[in-house]
N, C-alpha and C positions, 0 to 999 in steps of 0.2 A: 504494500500500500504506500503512496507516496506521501511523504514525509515522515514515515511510520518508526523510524530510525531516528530520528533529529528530538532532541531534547526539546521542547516547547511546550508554554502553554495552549491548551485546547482551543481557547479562541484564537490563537494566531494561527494554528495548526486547520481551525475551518475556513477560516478569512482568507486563508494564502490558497487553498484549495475549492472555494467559490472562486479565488481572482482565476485560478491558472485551468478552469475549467473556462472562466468565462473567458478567457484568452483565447483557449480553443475554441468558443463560438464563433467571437468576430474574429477568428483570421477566416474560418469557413466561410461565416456571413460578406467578407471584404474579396475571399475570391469570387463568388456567387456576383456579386454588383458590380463587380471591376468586370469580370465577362459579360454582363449581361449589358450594361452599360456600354461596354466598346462595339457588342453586338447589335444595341440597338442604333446608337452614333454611325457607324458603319455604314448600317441597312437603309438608314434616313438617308444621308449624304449620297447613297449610289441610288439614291432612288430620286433623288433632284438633280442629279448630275445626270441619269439616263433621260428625263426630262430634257432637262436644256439640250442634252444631245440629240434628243429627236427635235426639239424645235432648231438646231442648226442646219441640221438634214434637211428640213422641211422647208426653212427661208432659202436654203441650196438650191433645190429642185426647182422655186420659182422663179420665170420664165423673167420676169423685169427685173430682177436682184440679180440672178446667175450671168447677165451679161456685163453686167461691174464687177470691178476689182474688188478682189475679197477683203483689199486695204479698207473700203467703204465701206461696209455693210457690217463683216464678221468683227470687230474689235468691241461693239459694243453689244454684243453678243455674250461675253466671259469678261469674270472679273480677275481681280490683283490674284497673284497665284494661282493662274490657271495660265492653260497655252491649248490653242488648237491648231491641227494639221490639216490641209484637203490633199490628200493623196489620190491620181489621178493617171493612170498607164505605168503607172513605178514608179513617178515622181511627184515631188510636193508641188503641187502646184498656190498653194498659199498659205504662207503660214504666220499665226497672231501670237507674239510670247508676251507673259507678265510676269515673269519671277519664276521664272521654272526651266532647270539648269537641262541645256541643250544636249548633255550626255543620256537624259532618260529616255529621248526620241528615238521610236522606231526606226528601224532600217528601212529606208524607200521599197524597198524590195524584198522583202521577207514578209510572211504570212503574219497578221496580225492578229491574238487572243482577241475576245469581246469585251475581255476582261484580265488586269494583271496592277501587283502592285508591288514597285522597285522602290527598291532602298537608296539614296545616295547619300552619303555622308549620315548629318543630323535628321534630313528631310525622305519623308515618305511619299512615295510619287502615285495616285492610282490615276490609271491609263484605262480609259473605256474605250472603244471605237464601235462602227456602224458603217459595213457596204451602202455603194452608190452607185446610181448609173447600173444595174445589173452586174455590180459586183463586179465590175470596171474600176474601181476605186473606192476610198474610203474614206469618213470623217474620223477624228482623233483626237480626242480631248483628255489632256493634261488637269490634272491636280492636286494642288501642293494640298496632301493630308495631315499634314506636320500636325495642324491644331487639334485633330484629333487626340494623337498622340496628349499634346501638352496639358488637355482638357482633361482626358484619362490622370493624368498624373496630378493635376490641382486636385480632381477628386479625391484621389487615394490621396494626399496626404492632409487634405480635407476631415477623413474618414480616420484617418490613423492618429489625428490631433485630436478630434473629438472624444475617440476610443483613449487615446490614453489619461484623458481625462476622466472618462467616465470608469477607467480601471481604478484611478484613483480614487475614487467617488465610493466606488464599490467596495475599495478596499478598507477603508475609512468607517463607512459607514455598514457595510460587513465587517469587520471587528466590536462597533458602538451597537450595533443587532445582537452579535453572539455576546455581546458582554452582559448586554441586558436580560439576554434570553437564559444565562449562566448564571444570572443573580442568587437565584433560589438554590444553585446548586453550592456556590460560596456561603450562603446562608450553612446549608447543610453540612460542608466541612467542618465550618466554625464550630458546629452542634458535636458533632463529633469529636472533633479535640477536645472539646470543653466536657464532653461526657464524662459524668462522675457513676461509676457503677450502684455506687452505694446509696443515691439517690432514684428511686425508683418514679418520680411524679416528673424526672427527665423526657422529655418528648419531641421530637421536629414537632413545626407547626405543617399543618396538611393545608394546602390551598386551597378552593375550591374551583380552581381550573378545570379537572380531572384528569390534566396533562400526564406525560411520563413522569416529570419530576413530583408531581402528587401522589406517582402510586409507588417511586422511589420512596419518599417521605415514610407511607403507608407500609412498604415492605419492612423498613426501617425500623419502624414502630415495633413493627410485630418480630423482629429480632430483639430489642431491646426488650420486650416481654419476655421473651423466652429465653434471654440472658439472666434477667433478674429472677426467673420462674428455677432457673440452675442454678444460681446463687442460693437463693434461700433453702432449695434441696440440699445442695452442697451443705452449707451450713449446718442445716437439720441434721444430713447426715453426721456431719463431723461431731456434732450433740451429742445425738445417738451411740455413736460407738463410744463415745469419753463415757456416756451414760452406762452404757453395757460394759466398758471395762472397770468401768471405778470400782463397782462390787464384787467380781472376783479380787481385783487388785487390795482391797482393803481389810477382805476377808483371809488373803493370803499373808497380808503383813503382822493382821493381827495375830493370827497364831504362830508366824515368825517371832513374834514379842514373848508369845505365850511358852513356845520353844526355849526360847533365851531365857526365860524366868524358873522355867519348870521341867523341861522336857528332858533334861539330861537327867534330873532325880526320879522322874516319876515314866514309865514304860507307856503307861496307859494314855498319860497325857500327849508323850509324843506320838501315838499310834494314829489316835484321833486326831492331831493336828495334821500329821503327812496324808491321812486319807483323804481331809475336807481338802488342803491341799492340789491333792491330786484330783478331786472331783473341777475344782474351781478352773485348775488348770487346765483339764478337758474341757472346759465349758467355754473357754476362751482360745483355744486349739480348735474349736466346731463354728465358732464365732468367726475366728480367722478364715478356715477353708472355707462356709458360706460368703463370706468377702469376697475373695478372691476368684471364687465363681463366680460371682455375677460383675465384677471387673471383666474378668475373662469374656463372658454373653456379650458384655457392651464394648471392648475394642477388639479381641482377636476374632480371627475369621473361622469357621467349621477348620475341625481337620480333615476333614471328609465329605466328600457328596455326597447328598440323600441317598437313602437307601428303601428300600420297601423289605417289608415284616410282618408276620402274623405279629398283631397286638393281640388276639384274644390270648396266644400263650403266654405273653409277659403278665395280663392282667392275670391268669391263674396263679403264674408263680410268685406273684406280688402278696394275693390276697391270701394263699396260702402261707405266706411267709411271716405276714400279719398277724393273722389268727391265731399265731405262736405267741404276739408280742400282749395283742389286747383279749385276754381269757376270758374277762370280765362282760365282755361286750362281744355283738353277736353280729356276724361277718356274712352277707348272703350276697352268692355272687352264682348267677345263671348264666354257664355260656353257652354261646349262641350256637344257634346248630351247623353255620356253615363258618368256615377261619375268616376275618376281616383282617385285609392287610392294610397294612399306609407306611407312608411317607415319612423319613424322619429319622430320628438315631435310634437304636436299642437302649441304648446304656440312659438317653436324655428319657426316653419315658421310664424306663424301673426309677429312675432319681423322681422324675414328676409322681408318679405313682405313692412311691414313699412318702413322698411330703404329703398329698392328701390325704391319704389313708392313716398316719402321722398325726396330722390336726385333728381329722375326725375320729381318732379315735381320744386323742387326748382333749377333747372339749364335752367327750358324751359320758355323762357317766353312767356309773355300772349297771350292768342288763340294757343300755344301749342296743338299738340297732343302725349298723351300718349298711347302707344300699350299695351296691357296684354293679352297674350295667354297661354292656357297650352292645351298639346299632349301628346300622348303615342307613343316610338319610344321601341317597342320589350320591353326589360326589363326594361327602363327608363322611368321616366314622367318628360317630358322639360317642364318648365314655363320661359316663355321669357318675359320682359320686355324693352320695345321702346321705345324711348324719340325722338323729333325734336331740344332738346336744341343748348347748345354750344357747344357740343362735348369733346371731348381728343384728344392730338395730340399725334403721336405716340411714340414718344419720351419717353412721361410720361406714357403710357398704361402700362406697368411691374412693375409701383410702385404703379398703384392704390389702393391697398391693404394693402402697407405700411400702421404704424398705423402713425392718425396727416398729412399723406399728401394730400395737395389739389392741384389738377392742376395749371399752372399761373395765368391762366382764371378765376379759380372760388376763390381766396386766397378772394378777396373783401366778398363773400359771409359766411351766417354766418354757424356756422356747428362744430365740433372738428376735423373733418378727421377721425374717431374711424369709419365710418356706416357700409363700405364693409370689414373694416378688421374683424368687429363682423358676418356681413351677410358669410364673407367663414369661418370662425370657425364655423358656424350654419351649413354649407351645408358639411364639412367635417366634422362633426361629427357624422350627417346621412348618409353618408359613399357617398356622393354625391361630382357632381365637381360644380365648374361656370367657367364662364368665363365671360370676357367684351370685346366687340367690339366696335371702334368708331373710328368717322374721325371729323375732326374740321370742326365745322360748319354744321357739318351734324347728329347730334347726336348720343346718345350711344345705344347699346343693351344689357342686361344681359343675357345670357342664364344660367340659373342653370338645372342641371340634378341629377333627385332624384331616387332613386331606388323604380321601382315599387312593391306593394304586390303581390307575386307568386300567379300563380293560379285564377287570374284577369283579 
């Protein structure tokens, strides 16, 4: 792109590239008028000059003029820079000059064009002629085209004085256009440097043009939302785990103390300090690996291309696997009479799997029943999971996903708040939805929707 290389500001960069287009308009537009111009000059002048050539021929032919000398008659026939000839058996039998140099004249005796136009020197010579007498001889008339010529050239530099004035013009006022038409986008730099993250009632003003620069503005906005909408997550986040670690970390130093006081006299007291210890420390060892999972969901890429899977056997070996863990509570799982495959990882649904069957069973209490189902709805395969617990109120249903948050209800319960934010990074990343439904006291539902293998 031209200029595309050269350091400049934009308005100079459009200004100079209006001027050097409009450059190439009128040199087109000045060849176009300089031909058409000398074409029409031309056309006129041979069409007055074959005129007066037949009126010479015509005063020739008559009968009381032809018997005078052609010194009588023909001179006031042509004017200053012209010249005519009567050629008559091969020779001139009269001839009128005004300014027109004697080397352009025909040869007495050579065939002569109807039409022709010689150069000598500075001066253009046209030559028309016209038989006489049955072509017995001929009339010749000379001339001086020069001011053609010179007319042509006042034009063009007529045209080119104008023009470069009006380059000026444009250049001028093609910079004072883009500059003004750039205002708003100068406005918008300024807004930008001057943006303070930490001030969130930050905003372009939106014109109501509904120009480009309007919907810049508008685009703008709606990044700066969703800056500050990552900020305050960010934030939260970083809350949240200071929150989550503070209490293993305080519970681990306090019987660090308790160690140091007591633990070397007494057996019992250090047994129970290194256990709670080590419970605390797994608790923030589970803290850590769910982190670093859903870091992982949000910058690294799969290791692998989708893959297709019977899920009803992962869902058996899940719910079986469960029913080991929740004795208490009552696991019903019908599967389906024919295999449903889909799309997706092994290993991300047994982890998804675990975490629902995880929450729902540690929210329902005992004699609980847990529902597992999965269907084929057209291109999807639903797996629904059913709880009788304590439910969610609706209030909290849009942030159960949040990472760290627990319902009011279940804050007592132990857990990170990390399970469903990891289970929808799992189901969004097989290109799947969820959802949760629940009412208080009446418990939750998950449904996730997986895309089925085509052709299935």
């Amino acid at each position: 792109m031209l200029f595309a290389n050269i350091k400049m500001p934009i308005r100079w960069r459009l200004s100079l590239l209006l001027t050097v287009g409009l450059i190439g308009i009128l040199v087109l537009f000045h060849i176009f008028v300089y031909f058409a111009l000398k074409n029409w000059l031309v056309h006129t002048e041979e069409t007055v000059l074959k005129s007066k050539l037949a009126s010479i021929k015509q005063v020739h032919e008559q009968k009381e003029l032809s018997e005078l000398p052609y010194s009588v008659w023909l001179p006031s026939l042509i004017e200053h820079g012209q010249a005519v000839r009567i050629i008559f058996a091969g020779k001139a039998a009269g001839v009128v000059d005004k300014g027109i140099p004697s080397e352009v004249f025909l040869r007495e005796g050579q065939a002569a064009p109807r039409r022709s136009l010689v150069q000598v020197g500075s001066k253009s010579v046209l030559i028309l002629t016209t038989p006489i007498e049955r072509d017995r001889g001929r009339i010749e008339l000379y001339t001086d085209f020069s001011f053609v010529t010179q007319y042509l050239h006042m034009a063009l530099g007529v045209l080119i004085t104008a023009s470069v004035a009006l380059l000026l013009f444009v250049l001028v006022g093609g910079y004072l256009t883009v500059a003004l038409a750039f205002r708003p986008v100068s406005k918008i730099i300024q807004s930008v440097q001057a943006f303070d993250p930490g001030q969130p009632a930050h905003r372009l003003e939106i014109t109501a043009t509904g120009d480009e620069i309007a919907l810049l503005s508008t685009v703008f906005n709606s990044l700066l939302d969703r800056i500050y909408t990552s900020m305050q997550k960010q934030n939260a986040f970083v809350s949240d785990v200071s929150h989550e670690l503070r209490t293993p970390i305080a519970v681990i130093r306090g019987y660090v103390g308790l160690l140091r006081r007591w633990g070397l006299s007494r057996r019992e007291v250090a047994e129970e300090a290194l256990a709670t210890m080590d419970e605390e420390l797994e608790r923030v060892e589970k803290l850590t690996e769910r982190l670093l999972r859903l870091a992982r969901f949000e910058v690294d890429e799969p290791a692998s291309e989708l893959e297709a899977f019977e899920l009803t056997t992962v869902v058996s070996e899940r719910v079986k696997r469960w029913r080991h863990v929740h004795r208490t509570l009552t696991i019903a799982y019908e599967e389906p009479e024919q295999p449903l495959d889909v799309i997706g990882w092994r290993a991300d649904m047994e982890e998804l799997l675990d975490i629902l069957l995880d929450n729902a069973g540690k929210y329902t209490g005992d004699g609980g029943l847990i529902t597992v189902s999965c269907t084929r709805e057209g291109q999807w395969i639903e797996l629904i999971v059913q709880d009788t617990g304590q439910g969610i109120a609706a209030d909290e249903l849009p942030r159960v996903f949040d990472r760290f948050y627990r319902a009011k209800r279940h804050v007592s319960q132990t857990g990170s708040g990390l399970g469903l934010s990891i289970a929808q990074k799992i189901v969004e990343r097989a290109q799947g939805t969820m959802e949760v439904q629940s009412r208080l006291g009446l418990g939750t539902k998950v449904i996730v929707r997986l895309p089925a293998q085509p052709g299935v």
